[in-house]
TIKE-545714 format. One record per residue (C-alpha): residue number from 1; x, y, z. Coordinates in Angstrom, 1 decimal. Example, Ala and Ser with C-alpha at 12.3 -4.5 7.8 and 13.67 -1.06 7.14 Angstrom:
! residues 2
n|u|v|w
1|12.3|-4.5|7.8 $
2|13.7|-1.1|7.1 $
***
This chain:
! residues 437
n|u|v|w
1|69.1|-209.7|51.3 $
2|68.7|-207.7|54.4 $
3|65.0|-207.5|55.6 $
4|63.0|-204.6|54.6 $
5|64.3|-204.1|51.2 $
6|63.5|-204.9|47.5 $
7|65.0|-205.1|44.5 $
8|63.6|-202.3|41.9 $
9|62.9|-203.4|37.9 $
10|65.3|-200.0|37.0 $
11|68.4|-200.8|39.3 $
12|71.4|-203.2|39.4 $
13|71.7|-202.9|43.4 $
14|69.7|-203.0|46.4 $
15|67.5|-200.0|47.4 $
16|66.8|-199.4|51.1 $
17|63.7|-198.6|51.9 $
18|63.9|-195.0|54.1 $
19|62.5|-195.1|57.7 $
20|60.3|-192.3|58.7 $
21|63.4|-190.0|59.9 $
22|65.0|-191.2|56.6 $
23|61.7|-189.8|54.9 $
24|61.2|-186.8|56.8 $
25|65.1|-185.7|56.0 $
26|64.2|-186.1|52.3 $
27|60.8|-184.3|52.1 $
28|62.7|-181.4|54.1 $
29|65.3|-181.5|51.5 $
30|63.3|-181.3|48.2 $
31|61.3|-178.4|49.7 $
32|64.5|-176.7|50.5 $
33|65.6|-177.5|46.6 $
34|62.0|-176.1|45.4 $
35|62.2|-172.8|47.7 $
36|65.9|-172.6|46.3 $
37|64.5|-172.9|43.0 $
38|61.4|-170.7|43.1 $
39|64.1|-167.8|44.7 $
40|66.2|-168.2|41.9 $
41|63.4|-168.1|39.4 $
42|62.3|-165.0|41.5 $
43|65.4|-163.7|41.2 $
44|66.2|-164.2|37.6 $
45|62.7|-163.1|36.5 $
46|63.1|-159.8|38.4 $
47|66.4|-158.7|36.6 $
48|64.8|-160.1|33.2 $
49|62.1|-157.5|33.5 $
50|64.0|-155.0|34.6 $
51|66.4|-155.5|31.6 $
52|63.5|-155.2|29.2 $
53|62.4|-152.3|31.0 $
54|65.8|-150.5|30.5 $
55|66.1|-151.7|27.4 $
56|62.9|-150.2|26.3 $
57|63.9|-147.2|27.9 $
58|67.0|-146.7|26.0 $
59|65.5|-147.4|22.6 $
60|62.9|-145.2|23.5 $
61|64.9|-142.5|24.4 $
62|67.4|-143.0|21.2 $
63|64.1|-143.0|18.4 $
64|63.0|-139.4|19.6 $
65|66.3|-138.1|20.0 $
66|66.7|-139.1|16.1 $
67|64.6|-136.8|15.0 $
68|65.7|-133.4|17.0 $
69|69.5|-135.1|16.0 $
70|68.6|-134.4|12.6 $
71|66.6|-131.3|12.7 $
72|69.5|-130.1|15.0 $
73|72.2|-131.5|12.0 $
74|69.8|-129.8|9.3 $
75|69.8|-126.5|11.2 $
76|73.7|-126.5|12.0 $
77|74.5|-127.3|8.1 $
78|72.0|-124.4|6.7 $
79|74.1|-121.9|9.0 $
80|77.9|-123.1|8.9 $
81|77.8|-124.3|4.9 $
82|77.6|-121.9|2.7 $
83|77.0|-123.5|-0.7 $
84|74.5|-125.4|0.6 $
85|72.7|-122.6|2.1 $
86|72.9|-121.0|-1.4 $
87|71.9|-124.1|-2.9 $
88|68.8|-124.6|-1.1 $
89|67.5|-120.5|-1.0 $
90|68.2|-120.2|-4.9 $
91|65.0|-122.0|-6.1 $
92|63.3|-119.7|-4.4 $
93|63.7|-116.6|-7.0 $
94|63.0|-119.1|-9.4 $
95|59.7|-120.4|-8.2 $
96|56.7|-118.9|-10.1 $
97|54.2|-117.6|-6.8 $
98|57.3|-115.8|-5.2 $
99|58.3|-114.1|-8.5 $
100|54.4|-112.9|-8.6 $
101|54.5|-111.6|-4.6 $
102|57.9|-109.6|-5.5 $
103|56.5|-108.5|-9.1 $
104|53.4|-107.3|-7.7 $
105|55.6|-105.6|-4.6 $
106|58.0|-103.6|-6.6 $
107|55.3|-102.5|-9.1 $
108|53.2|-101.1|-6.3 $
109|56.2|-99.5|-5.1 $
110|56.9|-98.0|-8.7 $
111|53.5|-96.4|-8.2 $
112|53.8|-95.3|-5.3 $
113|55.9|-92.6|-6.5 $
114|55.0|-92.3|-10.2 $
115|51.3|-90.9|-10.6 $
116|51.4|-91.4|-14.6 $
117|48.0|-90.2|-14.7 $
118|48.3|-87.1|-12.2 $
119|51.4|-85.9|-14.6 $
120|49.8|-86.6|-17.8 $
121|46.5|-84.7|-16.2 $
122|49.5|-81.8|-15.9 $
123|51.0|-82.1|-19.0 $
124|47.6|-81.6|-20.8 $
125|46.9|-78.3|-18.7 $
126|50.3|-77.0|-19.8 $
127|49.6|-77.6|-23.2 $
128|45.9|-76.1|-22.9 $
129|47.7|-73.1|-21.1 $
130|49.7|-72.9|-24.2 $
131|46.7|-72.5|-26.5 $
132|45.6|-76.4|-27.4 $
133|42.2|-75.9|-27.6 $
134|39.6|-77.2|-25.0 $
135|38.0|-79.9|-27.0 $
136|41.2|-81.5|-27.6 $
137|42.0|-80.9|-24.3 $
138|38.8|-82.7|-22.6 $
139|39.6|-85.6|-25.3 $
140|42.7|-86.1|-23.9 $
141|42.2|-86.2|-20.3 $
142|39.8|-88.9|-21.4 $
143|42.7|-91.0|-22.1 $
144|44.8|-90.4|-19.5 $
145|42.9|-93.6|-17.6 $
146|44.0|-95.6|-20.3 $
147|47.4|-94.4|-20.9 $
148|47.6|-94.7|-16.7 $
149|46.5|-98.1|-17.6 $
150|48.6|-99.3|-19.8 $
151|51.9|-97.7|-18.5 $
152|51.0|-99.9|-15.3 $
153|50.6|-102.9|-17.4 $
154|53.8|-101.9|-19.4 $
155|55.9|-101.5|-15.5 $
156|54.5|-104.9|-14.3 $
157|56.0|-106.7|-17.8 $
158|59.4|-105.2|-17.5 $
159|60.0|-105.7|-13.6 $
160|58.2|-109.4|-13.9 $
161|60.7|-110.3|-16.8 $
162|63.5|-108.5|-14.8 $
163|62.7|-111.1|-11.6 $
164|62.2|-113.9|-14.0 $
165|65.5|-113.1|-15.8 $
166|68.5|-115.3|-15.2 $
167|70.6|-112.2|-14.2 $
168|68.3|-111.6|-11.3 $
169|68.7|-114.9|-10.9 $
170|72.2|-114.7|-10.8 $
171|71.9|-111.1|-8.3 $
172|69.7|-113.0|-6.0 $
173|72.2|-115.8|-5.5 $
174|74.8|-113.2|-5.2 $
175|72.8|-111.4|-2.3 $
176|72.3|-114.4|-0.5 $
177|75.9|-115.5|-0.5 $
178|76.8|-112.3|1.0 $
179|74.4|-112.2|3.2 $
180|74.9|-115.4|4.6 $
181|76.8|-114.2|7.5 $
182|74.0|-112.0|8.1 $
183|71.7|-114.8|8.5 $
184|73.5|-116.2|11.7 $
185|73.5|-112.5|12.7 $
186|69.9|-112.7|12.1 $
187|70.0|-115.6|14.6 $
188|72.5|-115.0|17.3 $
189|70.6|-111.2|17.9 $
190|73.7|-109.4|15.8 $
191|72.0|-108.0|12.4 $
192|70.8|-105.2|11.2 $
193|70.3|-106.7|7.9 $
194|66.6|-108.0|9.1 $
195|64.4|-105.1|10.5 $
196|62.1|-105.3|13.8 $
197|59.1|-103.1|13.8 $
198|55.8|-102.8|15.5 $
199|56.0|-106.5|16.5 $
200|56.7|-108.2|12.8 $
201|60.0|-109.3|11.1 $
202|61.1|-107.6|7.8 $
203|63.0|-108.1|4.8 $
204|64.0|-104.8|3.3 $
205|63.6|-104.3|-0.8 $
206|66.0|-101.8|-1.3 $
207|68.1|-103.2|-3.5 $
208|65.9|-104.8|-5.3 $
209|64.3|-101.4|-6.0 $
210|67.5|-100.1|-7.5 $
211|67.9|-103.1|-10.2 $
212|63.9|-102.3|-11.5 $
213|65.1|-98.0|-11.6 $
214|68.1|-99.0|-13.6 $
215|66.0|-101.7|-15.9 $
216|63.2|-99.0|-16.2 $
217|65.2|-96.1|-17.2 $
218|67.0|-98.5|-19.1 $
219|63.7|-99.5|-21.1 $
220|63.0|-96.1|-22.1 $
221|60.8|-95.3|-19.1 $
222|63.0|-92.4|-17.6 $
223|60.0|-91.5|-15.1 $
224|61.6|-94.3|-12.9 $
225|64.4|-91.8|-12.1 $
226|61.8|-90.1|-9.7 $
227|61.8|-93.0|-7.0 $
228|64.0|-91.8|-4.7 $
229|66.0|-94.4|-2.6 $
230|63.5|-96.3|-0.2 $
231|63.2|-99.5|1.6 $
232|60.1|-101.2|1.4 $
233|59.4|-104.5|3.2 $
234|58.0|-107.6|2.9 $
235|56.7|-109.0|6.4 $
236|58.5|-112.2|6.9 $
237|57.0|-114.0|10.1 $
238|56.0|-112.6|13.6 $
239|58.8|-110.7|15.8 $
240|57.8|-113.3|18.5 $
241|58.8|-116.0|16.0 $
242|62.2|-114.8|15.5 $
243|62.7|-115.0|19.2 $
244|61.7|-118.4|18.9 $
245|63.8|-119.2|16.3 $
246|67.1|-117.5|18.1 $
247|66.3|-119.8|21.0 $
248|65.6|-122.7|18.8 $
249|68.9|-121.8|16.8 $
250|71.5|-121.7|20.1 $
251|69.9|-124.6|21.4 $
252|69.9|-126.9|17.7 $
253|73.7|-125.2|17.3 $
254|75.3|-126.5|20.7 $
255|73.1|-130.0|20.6 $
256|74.1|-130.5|16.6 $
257|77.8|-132.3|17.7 $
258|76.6|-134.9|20.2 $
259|72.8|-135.5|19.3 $
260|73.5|-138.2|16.6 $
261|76.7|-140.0|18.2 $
262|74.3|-140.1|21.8 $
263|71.2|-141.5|19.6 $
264|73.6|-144.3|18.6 $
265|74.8|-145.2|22.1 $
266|71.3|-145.0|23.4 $
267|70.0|-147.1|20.4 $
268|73.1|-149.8|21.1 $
269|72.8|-149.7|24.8 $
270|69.1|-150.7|24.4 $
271|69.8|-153.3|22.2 $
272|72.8|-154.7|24.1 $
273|70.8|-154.4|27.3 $
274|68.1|-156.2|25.9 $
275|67.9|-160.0|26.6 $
276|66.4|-160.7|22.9 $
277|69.1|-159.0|20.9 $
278|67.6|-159.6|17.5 $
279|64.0|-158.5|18.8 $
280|65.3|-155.4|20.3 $
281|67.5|-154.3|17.0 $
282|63.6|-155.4|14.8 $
283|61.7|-152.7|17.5 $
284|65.4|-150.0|17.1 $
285|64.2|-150.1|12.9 $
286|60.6|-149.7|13.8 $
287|60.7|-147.0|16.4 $
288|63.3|-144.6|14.4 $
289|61.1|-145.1|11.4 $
290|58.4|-144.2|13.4 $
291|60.1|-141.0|14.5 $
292|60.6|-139.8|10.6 $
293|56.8|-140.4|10.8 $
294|56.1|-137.9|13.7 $
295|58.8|-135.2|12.4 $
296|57.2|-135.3|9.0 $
297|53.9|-134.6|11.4 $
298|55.4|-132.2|13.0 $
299|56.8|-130.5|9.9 $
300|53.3|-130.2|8.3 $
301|52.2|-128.5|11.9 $
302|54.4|-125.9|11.7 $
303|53.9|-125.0|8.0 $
304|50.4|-124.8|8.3 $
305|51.1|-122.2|11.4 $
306|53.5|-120.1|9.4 $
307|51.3|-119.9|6.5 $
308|48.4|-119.2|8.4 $
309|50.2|-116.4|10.1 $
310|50.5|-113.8|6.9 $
311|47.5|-112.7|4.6 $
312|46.2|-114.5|2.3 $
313|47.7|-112.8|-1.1 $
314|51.1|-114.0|0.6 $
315|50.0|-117.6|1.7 $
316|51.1|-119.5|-1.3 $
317|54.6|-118.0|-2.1 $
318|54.9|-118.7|1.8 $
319|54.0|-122.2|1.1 $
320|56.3|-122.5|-1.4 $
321|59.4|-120.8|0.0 $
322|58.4|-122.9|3.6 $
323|58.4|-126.3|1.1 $
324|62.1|-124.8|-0.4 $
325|63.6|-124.4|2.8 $
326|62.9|-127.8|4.0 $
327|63.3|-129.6|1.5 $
328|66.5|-131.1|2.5 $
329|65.6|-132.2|5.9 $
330|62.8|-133.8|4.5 $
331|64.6|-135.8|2.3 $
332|66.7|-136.6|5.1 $
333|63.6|-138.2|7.5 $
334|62.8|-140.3|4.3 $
335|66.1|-141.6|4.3 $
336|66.1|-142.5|7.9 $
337|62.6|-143.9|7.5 $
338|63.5|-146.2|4.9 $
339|66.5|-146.8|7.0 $
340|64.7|-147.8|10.2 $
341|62.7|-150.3|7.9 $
342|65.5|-152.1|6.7 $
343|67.2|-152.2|9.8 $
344|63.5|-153.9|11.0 $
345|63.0|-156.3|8.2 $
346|66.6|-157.3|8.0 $
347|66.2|-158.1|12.1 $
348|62.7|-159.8|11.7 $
349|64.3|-161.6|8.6 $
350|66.7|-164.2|10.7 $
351|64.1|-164.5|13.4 $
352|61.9|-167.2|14.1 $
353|58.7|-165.9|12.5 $
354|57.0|-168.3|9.6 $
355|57.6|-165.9|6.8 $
356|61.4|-165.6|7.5 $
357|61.7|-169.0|7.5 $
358|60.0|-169.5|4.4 $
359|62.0|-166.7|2.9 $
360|65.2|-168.2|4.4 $
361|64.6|-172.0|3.0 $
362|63.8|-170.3|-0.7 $
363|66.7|-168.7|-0.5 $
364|68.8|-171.4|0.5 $
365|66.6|-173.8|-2.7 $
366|67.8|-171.1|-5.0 $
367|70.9|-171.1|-4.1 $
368|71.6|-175.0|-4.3 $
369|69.6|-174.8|-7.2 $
370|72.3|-172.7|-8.4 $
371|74.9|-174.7|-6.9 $
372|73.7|-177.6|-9.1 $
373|73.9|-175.8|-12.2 $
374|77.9|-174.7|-11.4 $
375|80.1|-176.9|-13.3 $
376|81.2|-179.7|-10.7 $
377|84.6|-179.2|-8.7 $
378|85.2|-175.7|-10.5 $
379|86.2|-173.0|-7.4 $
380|86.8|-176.2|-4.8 $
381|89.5|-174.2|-3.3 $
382|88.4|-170.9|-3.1 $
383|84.8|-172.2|-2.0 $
384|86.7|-173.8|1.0 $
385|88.3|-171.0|2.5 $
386|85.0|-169.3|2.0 $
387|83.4|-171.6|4.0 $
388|85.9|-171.1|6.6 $
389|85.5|-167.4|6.4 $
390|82.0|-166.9|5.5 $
391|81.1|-165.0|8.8 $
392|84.2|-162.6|8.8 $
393|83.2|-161.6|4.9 $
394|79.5|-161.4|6.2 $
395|80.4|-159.0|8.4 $
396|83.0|-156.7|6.0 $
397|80.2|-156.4|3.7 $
398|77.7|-155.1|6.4 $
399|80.5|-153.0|7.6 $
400|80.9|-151.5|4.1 $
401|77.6|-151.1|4.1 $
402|77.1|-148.9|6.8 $
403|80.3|-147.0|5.7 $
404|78.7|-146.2|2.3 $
405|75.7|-144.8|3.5 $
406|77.5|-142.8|6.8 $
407|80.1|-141.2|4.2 $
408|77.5|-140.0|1.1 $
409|76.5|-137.0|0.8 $
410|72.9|-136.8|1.3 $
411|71.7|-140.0|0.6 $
412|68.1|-140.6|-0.3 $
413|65.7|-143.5|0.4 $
414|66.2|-145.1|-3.2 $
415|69.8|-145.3|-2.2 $
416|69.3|-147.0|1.0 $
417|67.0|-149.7|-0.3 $
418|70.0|-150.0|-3.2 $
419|72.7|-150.7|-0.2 $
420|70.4|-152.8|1.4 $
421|69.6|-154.7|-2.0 $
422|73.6|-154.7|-2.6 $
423|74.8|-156.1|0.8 $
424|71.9|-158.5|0.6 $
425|73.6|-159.8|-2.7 $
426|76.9|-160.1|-0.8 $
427|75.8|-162.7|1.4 $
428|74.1|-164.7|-0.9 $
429|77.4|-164.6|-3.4 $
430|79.0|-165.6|-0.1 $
431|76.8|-168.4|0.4 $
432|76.7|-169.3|-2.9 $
433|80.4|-169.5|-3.2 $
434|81.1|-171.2|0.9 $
435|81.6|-175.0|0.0 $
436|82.6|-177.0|3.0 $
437|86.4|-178.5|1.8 $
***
């Protein structure tokens, strides 16, 4: 053995021992490992945060654009389908407070025009003129409040059974067929259909006030035949809210194509991006159902404005109608909602957290407790090659999945939860059924 060295308890040779150059060399070299290390770290903990920070950015980003994506989609289906348009202004003849506001309209109209009382007051000076004597006379002028009255009474009836009939029904689904086209007239600045005047929108009566004359004169009340043809209105919002809603519409129209198909690129780009895929697709399901949150907000905003923006005798059929018209977008954000939750729960369900694994091993017990019950070497070979295959038939099933609710036809939350419940019964038949050969 060479002098200056020792054998160590942990080695099968001889280990030098290192001079004080020797030791120098190596303390330079471990520093030069530890400053190598400490960049890298540096290095690698820089681009980590800035991935997060993109990520974030993206998923961000994506979660808003959902919800003008789907007022934009709601907006661009009222104006280029017509059925549905027709489908989703027909309850509106139908619901009771707008039948009122039109009854009460038209009557007034009627009235307008038709002084019973004035022209029985005349009828009962002819006659007095004619030799009726004066007694009689003063007695029946007496009566002429009454009969003014009741006549009134007796308009209201037939014109509020004439908007509650099924054939105006049926005339008011007509009119707004036809006048779909003029709606996107209304829109684009083209119509004539909608007037302007004095700073306020409005809907002319017209022919509305021709069905009541025929149904009048119809009903025995030939008097009607004395409205000439007029146009009365209804105000429907503020002029300065139809140039709004123009604006609103040509922007909505042109964003309608490419707002959902950008929302999913920025919603997969964030998650992509993101270093904790699984935690990033979790926060994608939270943040778009917490979008549906804010455009529901938003939705109750602007109703409140419109109906705080006519009198009060017209706030509740504006309610209502407001409540009508959106009623399909608003079933739309609770699909979406419900959605973004499953999409969050299904994420958070395969994580790491205590509860998903919990859920996770009782699923698994149930399963082999299922397994146990299943008559012994009965499926061998088809459990085999779904063992093999287990993660391609995972994924068909999400795939249809997604499909199913892309491709139906306005699908509500229920059926999202029952595609969800479906595609969760998939796997577990896939489990189930994956038995190692």
């Amino acid at each position: 053995m060479r002098p200056g060295t020792s054998r160590g308890p942990h080695h099968h040779g001889v280990t030098e021992r290192l001079d004080t150059d020797e030791r120098a060399e190596l303390t330079r070299l471990r520093d030069e490992i530890a400053t190598l290390r400490a960049t890298a770290g540096s290095r690698a903990g820089g681009a980590s945060r800035w991935r997060a920070l993109g990520a974030a950015v993206l998923i961000s980003l994506g979660c808003l654009l959902a919800s003008v994506s789907l007022v934009a989609g709601w907006a661009h289906d009222e104006i280029a389908d017509t059925d549905q348009f027709v489908a989703n202004v027909a309850p509106l003849i139908r619901t009771p407070s707008v039948q009122a506001a039109i009854t009460e309209r038209v009557t007034d109209t009627v009235f307008t025009y038709v002084d019973v009382q004035r022209s029985a007051d005349q009828a009962i000076d002819a006659l007095s003129d004619r030799g009726l004597p004066a007694r009689v006379a003063d007695r029946l002028h007496g009566l002429t409040d009454s009969l003014a009255a009741g006549v009134h009474g007796f308009v209201r009836t037939q014109v509020g059974n004439l908007i509650a009939s099924a054939q105006f029904a049926a005339l008011w689904d007509q009119v707004t067929r036809i006048a779909h086209q003029q709606v996107v007239n209304v829109l684009s600045g083209n119509s004539s259909a909608v007037i302007v005047s004095h700073g306020k929108v409005l809907l002319d009566l017209a022919p509305f006030i021709t069905a009541v004359k025929q149904r009048l004169v119809a009903a025995g009340f030939t008097a009607a035949n004395a409205v000439p043809t007029v146009h009365p209105t209804i105000t429907l919002a503020d002029a300065t809210t139809l140039v709004r809603a123009r604006s609103a519409y040509h922007l909505l129209d042109a964003i309608a194509t490419w707002a959902g198909w950008v929302t999913l690129l920025l919603l997969a780009g964030g998650v992509a991006l993101a270093r904790d895929h699984r935690r990033a697709l979790c926060y994608s399901g939270i943040g778009l159902a917490a979008s549906m949150v804010l455009l529901a907000g938003a939705l109750l905003v602007v109703r409140s404005i419109v109906v705080n923006s006519v009198p009060g005798s017209a706030a509740v059929p504006v309610s209502d109608s407001f409540d009508i018209m959106v009623r399909y977008l608003r079933a739309s954000l609770r699909s979406i909602f419900v959605l973004g939750l499953v999409v969050a729960v299904g994420a958070a369900l395969v994580g790491p957290a205590p509860w998903a694994v919990r859920t996770r091993r009782r699923s698994v017990a149930v399963i082999a407790g299922l397994r146990r019950v299943w008559p012994a070497g009965r499926g061998r070979r088809t459990g085999a090659w779904v063992h093999a295959h287990r993660t391609a038939l995972d994924l068909t099933a999400l795939i249809v999945a997604v499909l199913v609710f892309v491709f139906l036809d306005q699908p509500s939350g229920v059926t999202v939860l029952v595609i969800a419940a479906t595609l969760g019964a998939c796997v577990g038949v896939v489990q189930f059924l994956a038995r190692p050969g």
